[in-house]
VOLORO-122021 format. One record per atom (N, C-alpha, C): atom name; x, y, z; residue in one letter; residue number from 1. Coordinates in steps of 0.1 Angstrom, whole numbers, plus 5000, padded with zeros to 4 digits. Atoms other than C-alpha are relative to their C-alpha. Example, Ala and Ser with C-alpha at 12.3 -4.5 7.8 and 13.67 -1.06 7.14 Angstrom:
<nodes>
N  5009  4988  5000  a  1
CA  5123  4955  5078  a  1
C  5009  5012  5000  a  1
N  4991  4989  5000  s  2
CA  5137  4989  5071  s  2
C  4992  5011  5008  s  2
</nodes>
This chain:
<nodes>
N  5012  4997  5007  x  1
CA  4890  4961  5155  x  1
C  4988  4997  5009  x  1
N  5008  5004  4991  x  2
CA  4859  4965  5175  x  2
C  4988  4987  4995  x  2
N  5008  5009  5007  x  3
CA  4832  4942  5167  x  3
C  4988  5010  4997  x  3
N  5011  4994  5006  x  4
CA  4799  4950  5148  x  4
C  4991  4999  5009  x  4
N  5002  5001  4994  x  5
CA  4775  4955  5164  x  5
C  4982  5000  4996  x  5
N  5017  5011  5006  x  6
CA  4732  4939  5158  x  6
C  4995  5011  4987  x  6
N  5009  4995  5012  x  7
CA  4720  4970  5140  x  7
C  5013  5003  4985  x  7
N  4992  5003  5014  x  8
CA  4752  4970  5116  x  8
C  5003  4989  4992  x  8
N  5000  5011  5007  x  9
CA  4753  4937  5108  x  9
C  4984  4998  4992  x  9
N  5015  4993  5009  x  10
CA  4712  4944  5100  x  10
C  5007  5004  4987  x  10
N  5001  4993  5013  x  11
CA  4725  4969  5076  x  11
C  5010  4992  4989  x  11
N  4991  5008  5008  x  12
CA  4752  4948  5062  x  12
C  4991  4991  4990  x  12
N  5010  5010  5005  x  13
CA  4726  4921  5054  x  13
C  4994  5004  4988  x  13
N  5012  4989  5009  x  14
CA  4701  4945  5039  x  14
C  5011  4999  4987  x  14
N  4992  5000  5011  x  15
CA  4731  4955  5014  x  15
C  5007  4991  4993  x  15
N  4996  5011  5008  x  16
CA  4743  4924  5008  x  16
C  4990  4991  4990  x  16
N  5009  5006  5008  x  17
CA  4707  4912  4997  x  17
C  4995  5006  4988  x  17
N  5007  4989  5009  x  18
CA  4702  4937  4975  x  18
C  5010  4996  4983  x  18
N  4999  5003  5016  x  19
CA  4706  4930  4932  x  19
C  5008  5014  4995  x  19
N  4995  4988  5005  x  20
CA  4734  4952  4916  x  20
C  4991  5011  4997  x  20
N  5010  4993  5008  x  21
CA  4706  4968  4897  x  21
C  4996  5011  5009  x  21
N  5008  4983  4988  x  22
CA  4689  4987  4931  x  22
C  5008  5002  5012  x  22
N  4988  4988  4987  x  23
CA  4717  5003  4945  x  23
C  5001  5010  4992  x  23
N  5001  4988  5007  x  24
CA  4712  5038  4940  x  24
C  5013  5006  5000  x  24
N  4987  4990  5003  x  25
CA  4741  5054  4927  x  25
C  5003  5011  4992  x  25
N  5002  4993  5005  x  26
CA  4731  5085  4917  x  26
C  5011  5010  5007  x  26
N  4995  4991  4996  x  27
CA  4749  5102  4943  x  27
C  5020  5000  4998  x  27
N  4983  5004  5003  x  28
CA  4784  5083  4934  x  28
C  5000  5001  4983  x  28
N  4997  5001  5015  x  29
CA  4794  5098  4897  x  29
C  5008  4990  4999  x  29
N  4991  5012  5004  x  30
CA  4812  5071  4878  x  30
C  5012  5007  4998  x  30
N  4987  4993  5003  x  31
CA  4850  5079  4877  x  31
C  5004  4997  4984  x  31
N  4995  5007  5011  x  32
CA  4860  5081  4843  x  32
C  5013  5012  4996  x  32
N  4993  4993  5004  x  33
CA  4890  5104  4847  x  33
C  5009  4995  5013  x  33
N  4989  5005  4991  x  34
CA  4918  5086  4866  x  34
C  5017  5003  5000  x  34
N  4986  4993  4999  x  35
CA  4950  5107  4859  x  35
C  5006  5002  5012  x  35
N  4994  4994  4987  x  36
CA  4951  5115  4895  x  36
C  5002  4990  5008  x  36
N  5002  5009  4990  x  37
CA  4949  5084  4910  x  37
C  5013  4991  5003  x  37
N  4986  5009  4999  x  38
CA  4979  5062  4929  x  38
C  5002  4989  5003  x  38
N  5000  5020  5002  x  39
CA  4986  5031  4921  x  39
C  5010  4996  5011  x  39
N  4989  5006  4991  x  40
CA  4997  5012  4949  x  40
C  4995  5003  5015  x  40
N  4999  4991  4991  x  41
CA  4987  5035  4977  x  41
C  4998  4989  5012  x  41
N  5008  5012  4990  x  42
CA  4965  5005  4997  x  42
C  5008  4988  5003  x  42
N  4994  5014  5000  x  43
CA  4990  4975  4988  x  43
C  5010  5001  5011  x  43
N  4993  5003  4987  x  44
CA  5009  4963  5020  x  44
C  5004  4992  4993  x  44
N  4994  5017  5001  x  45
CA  5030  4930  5006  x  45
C  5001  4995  5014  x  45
N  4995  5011  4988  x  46
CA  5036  4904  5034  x  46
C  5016  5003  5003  x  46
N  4988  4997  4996  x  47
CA  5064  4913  5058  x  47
C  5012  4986  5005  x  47
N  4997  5014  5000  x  48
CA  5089  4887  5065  x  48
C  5013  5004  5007  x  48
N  4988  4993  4991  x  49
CA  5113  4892  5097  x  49
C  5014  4992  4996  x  49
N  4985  5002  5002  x  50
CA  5153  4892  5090  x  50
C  5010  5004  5007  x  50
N  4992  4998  4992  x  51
CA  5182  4895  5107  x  51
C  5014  5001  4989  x  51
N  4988  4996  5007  x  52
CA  5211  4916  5092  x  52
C  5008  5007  5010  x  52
N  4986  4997  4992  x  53
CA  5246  4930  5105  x  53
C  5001  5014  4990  x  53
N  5000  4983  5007  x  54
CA  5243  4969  5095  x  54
C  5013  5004  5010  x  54
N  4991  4993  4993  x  55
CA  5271  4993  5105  x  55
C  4999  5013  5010  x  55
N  5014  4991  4989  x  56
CA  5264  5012  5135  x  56
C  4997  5015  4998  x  56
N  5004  4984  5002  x  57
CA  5270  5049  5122  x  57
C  4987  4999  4991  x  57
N  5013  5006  5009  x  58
CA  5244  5032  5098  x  58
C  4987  5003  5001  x  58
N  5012  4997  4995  x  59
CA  5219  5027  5120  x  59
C  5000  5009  5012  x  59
N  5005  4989  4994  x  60
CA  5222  5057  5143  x  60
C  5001  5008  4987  x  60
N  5004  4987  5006  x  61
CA  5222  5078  5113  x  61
C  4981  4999  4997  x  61
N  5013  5000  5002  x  62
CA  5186  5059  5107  x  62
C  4993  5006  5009  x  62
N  5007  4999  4983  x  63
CA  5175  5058  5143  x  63
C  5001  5022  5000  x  63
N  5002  4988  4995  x  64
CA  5183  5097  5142  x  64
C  4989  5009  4994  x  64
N  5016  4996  5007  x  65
CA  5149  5103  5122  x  65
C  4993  4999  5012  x  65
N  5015  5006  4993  x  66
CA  5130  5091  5148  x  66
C  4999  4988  5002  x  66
N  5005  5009  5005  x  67
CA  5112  5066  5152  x  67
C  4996  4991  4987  x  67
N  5000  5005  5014  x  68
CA  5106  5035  5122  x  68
C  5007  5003  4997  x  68
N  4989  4998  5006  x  69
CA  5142  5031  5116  x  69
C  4998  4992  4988  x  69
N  5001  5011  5004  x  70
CA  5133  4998  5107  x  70
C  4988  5002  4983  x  70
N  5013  4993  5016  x  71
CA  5100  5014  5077  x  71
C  5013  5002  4996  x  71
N  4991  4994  5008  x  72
CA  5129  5035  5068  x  72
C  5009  4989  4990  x  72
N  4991  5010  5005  x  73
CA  5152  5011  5060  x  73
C  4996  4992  4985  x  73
N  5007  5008  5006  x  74
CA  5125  4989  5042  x  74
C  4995  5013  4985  x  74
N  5004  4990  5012  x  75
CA  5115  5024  5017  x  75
C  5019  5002  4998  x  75
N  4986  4999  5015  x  76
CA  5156  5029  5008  x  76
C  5001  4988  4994  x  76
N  4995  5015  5007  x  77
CA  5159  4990  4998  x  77
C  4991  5002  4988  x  77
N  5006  4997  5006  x  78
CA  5131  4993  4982  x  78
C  4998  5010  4987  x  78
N  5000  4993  5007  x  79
CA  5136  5024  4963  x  79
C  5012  4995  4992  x  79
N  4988  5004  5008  x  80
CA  5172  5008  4955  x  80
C  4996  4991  4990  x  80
N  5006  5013  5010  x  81
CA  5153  4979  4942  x  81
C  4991  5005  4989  x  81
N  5011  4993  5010  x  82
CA  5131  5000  4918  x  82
C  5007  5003  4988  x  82
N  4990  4988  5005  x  83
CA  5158  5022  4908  x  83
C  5007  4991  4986  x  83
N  4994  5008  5009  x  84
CA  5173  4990  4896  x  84
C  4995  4987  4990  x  84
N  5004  5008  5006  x  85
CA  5153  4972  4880  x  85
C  4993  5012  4989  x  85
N  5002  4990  5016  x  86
CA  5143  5006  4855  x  86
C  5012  4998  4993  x  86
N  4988  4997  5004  x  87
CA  5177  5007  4849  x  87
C  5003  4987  4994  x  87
N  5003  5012  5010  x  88
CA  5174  4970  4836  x  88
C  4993  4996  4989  x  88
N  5007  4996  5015  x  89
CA  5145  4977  4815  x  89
C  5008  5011  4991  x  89
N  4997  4996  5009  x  90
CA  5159  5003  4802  x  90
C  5016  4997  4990  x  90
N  4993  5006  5009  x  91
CA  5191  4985  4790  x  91
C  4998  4988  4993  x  91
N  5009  5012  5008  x  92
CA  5170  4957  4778  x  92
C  4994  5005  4988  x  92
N  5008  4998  5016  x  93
CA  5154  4980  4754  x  93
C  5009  5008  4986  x  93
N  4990  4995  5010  x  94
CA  5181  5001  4742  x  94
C  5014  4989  4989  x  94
N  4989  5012  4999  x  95
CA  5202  4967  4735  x  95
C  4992  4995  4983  x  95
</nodes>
């Protein structure tokens, strides 16, 4: 990330001194229709390095994407782990 640089940090200032009240926001409508919006989109969680013993047609079938075998991997576990944990609510409710 580059650094800021005298007349941005200026403007930062300016906007940081300034009272909710006189910030013009005429040109930002207020959102009040959020159907479309995706939850989640920005959240990264904290990664945390592991060491596993996968089977190798395994991981050349990942590796044969491309590159980010290793993303990939982390979005099927993930999606397993989703998958299974609806599938817990919903025998928690039907019960």
């Amino acid at each position: 990330m580059r650094k800021l640089t005298k007349e941005q940090k200026r403007q930062i200032a300016t906007i940081a001194a300034k009272k909710d009240a006189g910030i013009d926001l005429t040109e930002m409508p207020e959102v009040t229709d959020w159907t479309a919006a995706e939850m989640g989109k920005f959240y990264r969680p904290p990664k945390k390095p592991v060491t596993m013993r996968l089977d190798t047609d395994v991981v050349a079938w990942l590796k044969s994407y491309g590159r980010g075998y290793q993303t990939r991997v982390n979005h099927l576990l993930r999606h397993a782990m989703v998958s299974s944990r609806q599938g817990a609510q919903k025998k928690q409710k039907s019960a």
